[in-house]
C-alpha positions, 0 to 999 in steps of 0.5 A, a space after each residue: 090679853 086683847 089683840 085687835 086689828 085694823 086694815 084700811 085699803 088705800 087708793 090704788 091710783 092715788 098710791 101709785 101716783 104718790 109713789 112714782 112723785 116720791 120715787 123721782 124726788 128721792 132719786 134726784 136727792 140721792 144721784 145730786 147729793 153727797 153719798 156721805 151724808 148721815 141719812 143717805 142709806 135711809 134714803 136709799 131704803 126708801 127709795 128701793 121700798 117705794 120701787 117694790 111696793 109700786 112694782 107688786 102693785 102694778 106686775 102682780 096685781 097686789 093692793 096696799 093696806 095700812 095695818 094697825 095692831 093693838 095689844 091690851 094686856 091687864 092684870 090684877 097688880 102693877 107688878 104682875 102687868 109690868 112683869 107681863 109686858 116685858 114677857 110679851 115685848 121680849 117675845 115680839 122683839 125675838 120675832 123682829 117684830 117693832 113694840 112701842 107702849 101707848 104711855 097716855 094713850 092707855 085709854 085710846 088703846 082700850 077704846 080700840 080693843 073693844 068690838 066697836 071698831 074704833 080706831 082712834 085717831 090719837 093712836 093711828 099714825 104711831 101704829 100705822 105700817 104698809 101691808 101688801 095683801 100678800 103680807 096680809 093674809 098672814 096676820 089673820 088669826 085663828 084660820 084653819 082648814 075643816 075637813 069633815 067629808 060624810 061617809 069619812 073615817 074619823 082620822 084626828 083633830 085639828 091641831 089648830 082649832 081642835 075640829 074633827 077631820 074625818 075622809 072619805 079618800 074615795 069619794 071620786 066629786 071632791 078627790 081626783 083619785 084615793 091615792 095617799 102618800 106617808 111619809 116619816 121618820 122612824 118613829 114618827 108614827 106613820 106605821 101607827 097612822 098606817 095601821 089605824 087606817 088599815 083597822 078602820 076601812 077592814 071595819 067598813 069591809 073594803 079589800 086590803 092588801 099590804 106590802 110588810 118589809 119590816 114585819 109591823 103588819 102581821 100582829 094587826 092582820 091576825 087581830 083583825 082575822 086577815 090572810 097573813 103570807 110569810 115568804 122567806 126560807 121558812 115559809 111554807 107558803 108559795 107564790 109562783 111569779 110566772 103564774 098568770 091569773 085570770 084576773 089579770 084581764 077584765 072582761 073584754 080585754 085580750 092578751 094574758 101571756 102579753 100582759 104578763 110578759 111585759 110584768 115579767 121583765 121588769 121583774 128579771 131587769 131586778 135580778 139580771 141587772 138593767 136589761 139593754 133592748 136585745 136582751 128583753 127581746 132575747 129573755 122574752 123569746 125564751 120565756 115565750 118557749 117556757 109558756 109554750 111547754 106547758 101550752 100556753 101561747 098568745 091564744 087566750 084559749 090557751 089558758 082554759 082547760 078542754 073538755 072531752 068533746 074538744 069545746 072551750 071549757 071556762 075553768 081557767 088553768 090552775 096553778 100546777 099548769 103553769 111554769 116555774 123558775 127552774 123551768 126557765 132556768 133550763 131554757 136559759 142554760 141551753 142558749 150561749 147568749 142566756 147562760 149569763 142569766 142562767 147562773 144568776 137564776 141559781 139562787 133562785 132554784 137551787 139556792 138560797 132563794 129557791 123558795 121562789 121556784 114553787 108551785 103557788 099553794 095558797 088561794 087568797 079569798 080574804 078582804 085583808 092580806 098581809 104580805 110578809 117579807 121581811 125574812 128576805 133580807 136587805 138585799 132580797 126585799 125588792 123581789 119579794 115586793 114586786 112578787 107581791 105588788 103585781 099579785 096584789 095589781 091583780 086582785 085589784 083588777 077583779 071588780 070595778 065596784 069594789 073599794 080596794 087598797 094596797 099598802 106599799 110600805 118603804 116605796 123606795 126599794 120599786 122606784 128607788 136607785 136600787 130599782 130600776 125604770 121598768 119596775 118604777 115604770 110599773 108602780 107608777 102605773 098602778 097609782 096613775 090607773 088604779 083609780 079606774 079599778 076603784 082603787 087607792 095606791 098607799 106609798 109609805 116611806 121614811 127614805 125620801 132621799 132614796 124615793 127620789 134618786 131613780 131617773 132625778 126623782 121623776 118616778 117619786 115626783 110622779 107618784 107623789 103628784 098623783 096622790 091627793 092626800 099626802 101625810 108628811 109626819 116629822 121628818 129631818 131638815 135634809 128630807 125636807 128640803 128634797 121634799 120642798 123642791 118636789 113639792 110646794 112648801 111654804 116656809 111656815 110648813 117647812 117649820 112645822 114639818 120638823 117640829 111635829 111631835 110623833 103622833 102629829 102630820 101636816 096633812 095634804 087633802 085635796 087642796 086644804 092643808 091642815 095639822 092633824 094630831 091622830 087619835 085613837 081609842 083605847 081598843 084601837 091601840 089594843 089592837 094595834 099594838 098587839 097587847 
């Protein structure tokens, strides 16, 4: 089978003209005949088009092209060729698409389906149908986009035309930032996806650090000789929330227990419910006292240990220095008006949950961390996610030059309707400056409806907006039509997006937007998989 086609752009002025004078005359035939008369819907039809095409012409800039499309068919015998005729005609016709055989036009026909750039007068004006250019960019065959950025990682094939995609999400010219968006359905293949990026920036050697609700990351973190942190009730490993860290400012900057404060309310609005403004002023209060047991005040000299000639040594405090849960707890059960508070801390000191109230007791040195949390459970996640979110915020603030990452697996649960605006508030931040930090923010999800249910959606919109690759695999028409309001979708897009088999995206990269199939090699997927 050939298929050619011609476009001839006609005469803007002399189309407009010749509208306007058709417009007119069918306007007096419909208003001065007999509305029962056999062609007068026909006549509306035209009149109607001729108003359209001579609105986008003028309002939207649009031209008119005259659209010729040749389809040639041959075969070896009469039987097969009219056998595949009738295939191709049903097929057009399913489409909504008009077919009509060139019988004793065979010749013409084949004259114009060479590269001659022919086209036959005998045959025009049976083939010939209006075009705006908006229709017309949809009839060019064969076009898609290539994505081949230098010093990228190899990510899959074009779907369309088989080229090679390889990014480079950090290169700060081509990219406004290096943030990323996956979002699938289970057993989409997104973790897959997630775990081959994870494989192949650990191989270049850039700090990682990934969020694990659903425990798919610690196999791949072992195989690649990574930190693996499980938190949970059996857990021996610790990480105290009301740690400060001397990365949490840069150099230059002032302010620790401030900075911290304002992090810690938004992890206590999770556990007492959505805090009024007298309660954070009152809940700060208190863990302002709580600091100051242990000598830690808004005097960033605080935070350093003294030598014994009373001059400011630059070892930061450790560990032990700083307050834990239950220390709070005890301020809180002395005050009428943070009783309330109190007993919802009981989980967490003396409970269920009281592996929260510990000392940190591990030293995180390894480009690749894994932070388990699925032993939390359902209700729990969302403290163990924030725990190590602003963790991991931290270490991404170490150095400017360093490339980095973090892994926000099920996104929703932080900016979700079980969240609340000061913790979306918070992770919105670090995709809107992580950039700055030579940073990438990664939000993965299978929940769309969920990522859009806090405050109409602003903080999931926000998110989604400041990320300039966005992988979308298969997803249900439902979370496709949430995500189509919150982003700009075509319909053809819409389609493709429901119909991808796993392993398959429509990939967002920058201002390009292709259909990736993933690849892997054999020892990437013995990695991955965990064999």
């Amino acid at each position: 089978m050939n298929i050619s086609i011609f476009y001839e752009k006609q005469d803007q002025y002399k189309t407009i003209k010749d509208l306007t004078y058709h417009i007119g005359n069918v306007g007096v035939d419909i208003n001065d005949n007999n509305p029962n008369r056999e062609d007068i819907d026909i006549a509306i039809y035209t009149y109607n088009d001729a108003k359209y095409i001579r609105k986008e012409m003028q309002v939207n800039n649009e031209d008119l092209y005259f659209l010729y499309i040749y389809v040639e068919l041959f075969s070896d015998n009469i039987k097969d060729l009219e056998y595949n005729l009738n295939n191709i005609e049903g097929l057009m016709q399913s489409k909504g698409m008009q077919t009509r055989r060139a019988n004793f036009r065979q010749e013409q026909v084949f004259l114009s389906s060479l590269p001659i750039n022919e086209n036959n007068i005998d045959i025009k004006n049976a083939a010939k149908r209006n075009v705006l250019t908006s229709g017309l960019i949809s009839t060019f065959p064969f076009i898609s986009s290539n994505i081949f950025d230098e010093e990228g990682i190899f990510i899959g094939k074009n779907i369309y035309n088989n080229s090679l995609i390889f990014v480079n999400r950090y290169d700060t010219e081509k990219y406004k930032n290096a943030n990323m968006c996956i979002f699938g359905t289970s057993g989409a293949g997104k973790s897959f996806y997630t775990k081959l990026l994870i494989l192949r920036y650990r191989l270049m050697g850039i700090e990682q650090y990934v969020i694990d609700p659903e425990r798919e990351y610690i196999k791949i973190g072992e195989k690649l000789e990574g930190t693996n942190i499980i938190i949970g009730p059996s857990s021996k490993t610790y990480v105290n929330i009301l740690d400060i860290r001397e990365e949490s400012l840069e150099d230059g900057e002032e302010g620790f227990l401030a900075a911290k404060l304002s992090k810690l309310i938004g992890f206590f609005n999770l556990i007492f419910g959505t805090l009024n403004e007298e309660e954070k002023a009152i809940l700060e209060e208190k863990l302002i006292e709580v600091y100051k047991q242990k000598n830690i005040t808004f005097d960033d000299n605080s935070l350093y240990i003294e030598n014994k000639n009373n001059i400011i040594s630059k070892k930061f405090k450790s560990y032990k220095n700083m307050p834990i849960l239950e220390d709070l707890y005890n301020i809180l059960l002395k005050d009428k008006r943070t009783k309330k508070f109190s007993i919802k801390l009981i989980p967490f000191v003396k409970g269920s949950l009281k592996f929260f109230n510990n000392y940190t007791n591990i030293e995180l040195k390894n480009k690749l961390i894994i932070a388990d949390v699925y032993e939390l459970g359902e209700e729990n996640l969302k403290y163990g996610m924030y725990l190590f979110t602003e963790l991991f915020w931290d270490k991404i603030k170490i150095n400017r030059k360093n490339k980095k990452a973090i892994y926000l697996d099920e996104i929703w649960r932080l900016i979700g309707v079980t969240s609340n605006k000061d913790v979306a508030s918070f992770i919105y931040k670090i995709f809107k400056t992580i950039r700055k930090y030579g940073g990438s923010g990664v939000a993965i999800t299978q929940d769309i409806s969920d990522l859009f249910s806090l405050e109409g959606g602003i903080y999931g919109k926000s998110i989604l907006n400041n990320s300039s690759i966005k992988s979308f695999f298969s997803l249900e028409e439902e979370n496709i039509k949430i995500l189509s309001e919150n982003i700009n979708l075509t319909e053809k897009e819409k389609i493709e997006i429901k119909s991808l088999k796993r392993g398959e995206c429509l990939m967002f990269i920058g201002d390009e937007h292709v259909l990736a199939k993933i690849e892997s090699s054999e020892m990437e997927n013995e990695i991955i998989e965990g064999k």
